[in-house]
Backbone bond lengths (Angstrom), bond angles and torsions (degrees), N, CA, C in turn:
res aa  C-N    CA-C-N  psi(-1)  N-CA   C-N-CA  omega(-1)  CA-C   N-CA-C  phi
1 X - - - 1.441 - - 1.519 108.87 -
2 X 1.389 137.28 84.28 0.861 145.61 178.63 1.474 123.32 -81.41
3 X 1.571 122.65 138.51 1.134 131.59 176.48 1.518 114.94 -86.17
4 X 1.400 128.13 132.17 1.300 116.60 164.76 1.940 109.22 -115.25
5 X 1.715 98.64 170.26 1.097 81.92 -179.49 1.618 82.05 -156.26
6 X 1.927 85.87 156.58 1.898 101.37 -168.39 1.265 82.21 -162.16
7 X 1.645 81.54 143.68 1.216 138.07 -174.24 1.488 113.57 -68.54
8 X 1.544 151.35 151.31 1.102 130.53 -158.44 1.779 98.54 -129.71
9 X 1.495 129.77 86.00 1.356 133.47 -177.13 1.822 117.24 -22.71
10 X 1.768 105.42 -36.02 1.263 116.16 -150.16 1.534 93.16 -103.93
11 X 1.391 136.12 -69.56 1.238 126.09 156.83 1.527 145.93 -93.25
12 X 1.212 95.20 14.96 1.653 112.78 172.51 1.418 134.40 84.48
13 X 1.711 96.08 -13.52 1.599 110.53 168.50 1.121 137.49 -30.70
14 X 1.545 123.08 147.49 1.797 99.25 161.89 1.459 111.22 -105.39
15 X 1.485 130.24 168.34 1.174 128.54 -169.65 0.929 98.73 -149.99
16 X 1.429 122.28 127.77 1.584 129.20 -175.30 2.194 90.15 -115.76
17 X 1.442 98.91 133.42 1.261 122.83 -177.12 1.781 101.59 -118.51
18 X 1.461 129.66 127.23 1.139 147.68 -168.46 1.745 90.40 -108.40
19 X 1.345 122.44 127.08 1.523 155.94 -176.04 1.663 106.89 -100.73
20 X 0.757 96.03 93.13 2.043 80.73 153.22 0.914 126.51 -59.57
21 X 1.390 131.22 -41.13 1.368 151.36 -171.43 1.669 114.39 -124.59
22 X 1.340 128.29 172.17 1.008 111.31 166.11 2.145 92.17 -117.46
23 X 1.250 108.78 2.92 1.478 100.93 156.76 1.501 119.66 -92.39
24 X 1.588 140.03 -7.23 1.318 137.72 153.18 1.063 105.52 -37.68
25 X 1.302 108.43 141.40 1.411 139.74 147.88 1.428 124.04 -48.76
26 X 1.382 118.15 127.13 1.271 108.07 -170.36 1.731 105.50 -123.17
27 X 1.227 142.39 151.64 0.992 156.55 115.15 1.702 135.73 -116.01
28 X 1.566 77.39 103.04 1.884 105.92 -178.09 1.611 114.18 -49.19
29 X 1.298 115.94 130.61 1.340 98.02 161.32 1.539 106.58 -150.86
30 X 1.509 113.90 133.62 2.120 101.29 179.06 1.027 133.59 -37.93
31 X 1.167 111.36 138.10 1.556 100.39 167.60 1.145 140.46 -72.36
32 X 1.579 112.34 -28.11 1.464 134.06 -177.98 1.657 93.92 -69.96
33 X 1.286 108.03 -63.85 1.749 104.04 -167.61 0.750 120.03 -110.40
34 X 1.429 160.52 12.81 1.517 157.95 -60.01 1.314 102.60 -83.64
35 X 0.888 92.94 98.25 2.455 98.05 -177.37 1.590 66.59 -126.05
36 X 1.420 89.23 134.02 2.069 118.29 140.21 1.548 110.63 -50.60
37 X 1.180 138.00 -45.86 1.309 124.13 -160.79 1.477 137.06 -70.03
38 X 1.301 109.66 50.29 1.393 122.86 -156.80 1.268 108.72 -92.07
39 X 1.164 135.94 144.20 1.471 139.43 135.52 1.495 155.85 -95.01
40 X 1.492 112.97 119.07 1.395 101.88 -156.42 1.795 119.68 -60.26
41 X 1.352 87.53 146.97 1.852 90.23 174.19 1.559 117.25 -112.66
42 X 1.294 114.73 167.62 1.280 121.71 136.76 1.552 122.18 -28.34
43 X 1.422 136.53 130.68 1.262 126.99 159.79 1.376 97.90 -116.59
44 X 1.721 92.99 166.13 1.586 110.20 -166.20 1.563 108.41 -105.99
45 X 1.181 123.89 121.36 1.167 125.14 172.90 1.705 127.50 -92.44
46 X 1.305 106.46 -161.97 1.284 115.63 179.44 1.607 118.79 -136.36
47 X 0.883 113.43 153.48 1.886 109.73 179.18 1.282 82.26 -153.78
48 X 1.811 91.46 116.14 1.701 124.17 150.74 1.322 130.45 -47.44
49 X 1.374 122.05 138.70 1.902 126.88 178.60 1.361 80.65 -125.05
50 X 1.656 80.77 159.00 1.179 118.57 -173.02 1.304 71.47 -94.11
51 X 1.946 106.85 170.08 1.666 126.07 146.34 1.604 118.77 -14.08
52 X 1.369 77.42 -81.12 1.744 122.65 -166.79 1.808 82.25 -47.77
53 X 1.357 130.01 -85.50 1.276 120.46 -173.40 1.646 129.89 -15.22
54 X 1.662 89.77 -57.08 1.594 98.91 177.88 1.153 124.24 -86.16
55 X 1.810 124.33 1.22 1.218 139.24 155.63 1.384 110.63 -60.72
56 X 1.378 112.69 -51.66 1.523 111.61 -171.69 1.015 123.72 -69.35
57 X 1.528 113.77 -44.59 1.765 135.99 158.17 1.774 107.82 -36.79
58 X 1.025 107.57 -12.56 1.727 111.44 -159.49 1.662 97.97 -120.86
59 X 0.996 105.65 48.27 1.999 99.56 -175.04 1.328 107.10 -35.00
60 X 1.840 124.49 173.87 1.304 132.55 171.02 1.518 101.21 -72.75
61 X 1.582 125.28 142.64 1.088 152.95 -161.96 1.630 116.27 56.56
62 X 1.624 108.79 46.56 1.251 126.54 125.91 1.424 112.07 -28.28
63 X 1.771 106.62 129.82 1.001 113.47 153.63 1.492 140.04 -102.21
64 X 1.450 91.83 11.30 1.927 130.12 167.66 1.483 105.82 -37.54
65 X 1.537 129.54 138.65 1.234 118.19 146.33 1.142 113.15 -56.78
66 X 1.318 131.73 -57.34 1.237 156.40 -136.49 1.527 94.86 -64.45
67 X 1.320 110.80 -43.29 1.747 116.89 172.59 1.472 125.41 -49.58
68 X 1.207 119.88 -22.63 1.862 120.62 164.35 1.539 93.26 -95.91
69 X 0.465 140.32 4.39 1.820 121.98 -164.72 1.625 93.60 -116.50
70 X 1.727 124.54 -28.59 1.547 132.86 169.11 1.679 107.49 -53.52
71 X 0.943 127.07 120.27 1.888 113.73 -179.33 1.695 107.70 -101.77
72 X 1.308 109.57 11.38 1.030 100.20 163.65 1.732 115.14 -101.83
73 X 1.322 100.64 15.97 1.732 114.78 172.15 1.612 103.96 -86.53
74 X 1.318 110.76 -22.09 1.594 119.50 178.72 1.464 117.85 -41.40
75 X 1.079 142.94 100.53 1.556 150.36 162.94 2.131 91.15 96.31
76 X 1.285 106.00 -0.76 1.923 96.73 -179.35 1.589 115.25 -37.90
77 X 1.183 123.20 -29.11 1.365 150.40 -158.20 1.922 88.86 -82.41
78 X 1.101 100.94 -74.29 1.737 104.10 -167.68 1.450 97.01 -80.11
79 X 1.469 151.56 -11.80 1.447 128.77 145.02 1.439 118.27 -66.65
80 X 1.173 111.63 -19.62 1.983 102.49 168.76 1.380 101.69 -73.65
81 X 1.145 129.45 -42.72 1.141 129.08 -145.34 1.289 108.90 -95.25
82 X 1.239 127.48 -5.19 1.930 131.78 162.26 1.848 84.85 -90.91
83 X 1.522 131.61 -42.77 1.536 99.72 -159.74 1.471 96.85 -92.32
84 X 1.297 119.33 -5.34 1.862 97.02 172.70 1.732 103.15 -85.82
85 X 1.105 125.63 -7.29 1.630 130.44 163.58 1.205 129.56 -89.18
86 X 1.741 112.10 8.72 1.520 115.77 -176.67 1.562 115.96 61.36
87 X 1.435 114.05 23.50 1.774 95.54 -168.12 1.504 78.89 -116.89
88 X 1.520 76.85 162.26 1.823 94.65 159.16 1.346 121.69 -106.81
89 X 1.611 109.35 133.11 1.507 120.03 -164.95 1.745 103.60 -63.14
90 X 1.101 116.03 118.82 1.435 120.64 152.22 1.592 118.50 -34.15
91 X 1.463 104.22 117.74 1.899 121.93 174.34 1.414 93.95 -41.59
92 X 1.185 144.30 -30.19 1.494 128.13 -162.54 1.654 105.74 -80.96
93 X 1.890 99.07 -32.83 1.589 85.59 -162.21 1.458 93.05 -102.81
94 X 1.400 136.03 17.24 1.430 121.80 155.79 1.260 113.69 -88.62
95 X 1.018 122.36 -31.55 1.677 143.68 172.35 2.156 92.83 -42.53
96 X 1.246 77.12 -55.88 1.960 79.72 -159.39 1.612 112.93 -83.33
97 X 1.574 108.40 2.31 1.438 115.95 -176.03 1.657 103.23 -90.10
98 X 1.771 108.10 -40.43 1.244 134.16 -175.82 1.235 103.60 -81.50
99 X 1.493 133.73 -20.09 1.840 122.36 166.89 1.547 95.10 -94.43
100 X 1.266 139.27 18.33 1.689 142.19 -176.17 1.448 96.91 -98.71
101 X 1.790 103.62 -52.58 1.773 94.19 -156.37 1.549 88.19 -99.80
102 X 0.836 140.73 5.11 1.861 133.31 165.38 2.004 98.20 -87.56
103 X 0.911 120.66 -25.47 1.564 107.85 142.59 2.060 77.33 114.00
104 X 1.427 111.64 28.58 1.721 92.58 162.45 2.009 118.73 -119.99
105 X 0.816 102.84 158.09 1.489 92.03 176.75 1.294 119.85 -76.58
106 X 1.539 110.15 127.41 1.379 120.51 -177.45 1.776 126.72 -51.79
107 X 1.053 127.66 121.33 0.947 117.86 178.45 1.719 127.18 -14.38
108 X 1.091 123.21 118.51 1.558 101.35 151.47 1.914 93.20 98.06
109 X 1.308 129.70 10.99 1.312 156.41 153.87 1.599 124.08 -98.74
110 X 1.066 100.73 87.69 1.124 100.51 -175.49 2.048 100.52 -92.77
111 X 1.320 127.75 133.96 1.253 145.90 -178.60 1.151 120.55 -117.53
């Protein structure tokens, strides 16, 4: 079921027309003024992300709200920062990064 959309020669509008088919018959007409003389365009779409996409797109020191309110931003800061130092993160503080972004308080935090 495809949407088309045209351009309006006489007042410049756009007009998006809904298809049942893409073998229907069509006759376009504006919406603003209804003149016939329309021409079809290009329409603009969209392409979906995943999370993960717009996580990555979003490096650490985002200036996003959306970046504290993500809980998988929770401790992101101190997992770069053991693998840009070659260390390995201590079981305690993955333990407490992983009860952070599942939304419980880490041991040994009292709030």
């Amino acid at each position: 079921m495809p949407i088309y959309e045209y351009r309006c020669q006489q007042c410049r509008q756009v007009s998006s027309i809904f298809v049942r088919s893409i073998n229907s018959p069509i006759a376009p007409a504006c919406d603003a003024c209804g003149s016939e003389d329309v021409e079809r365009r290009m329409s603009t779409f969209a392409m979906g992300k995943t999370t993960g996409e717009v996580h990555d797109a979003h490096p650490m020191g985002s200036n996003t709200r959306d970046y504290y309110s993500d809980p998988r931003n929770i401790g992101r800061h101190v997992e770069e920062s053991f693998a840009r130092h070659g260390v390995d993160m201590p079981a305690s503080v993955r333990e407490s990064i992983d009860s952070a972004r599942s939304g419980e308080t880490p041991k040994g935090l009292d709030l």
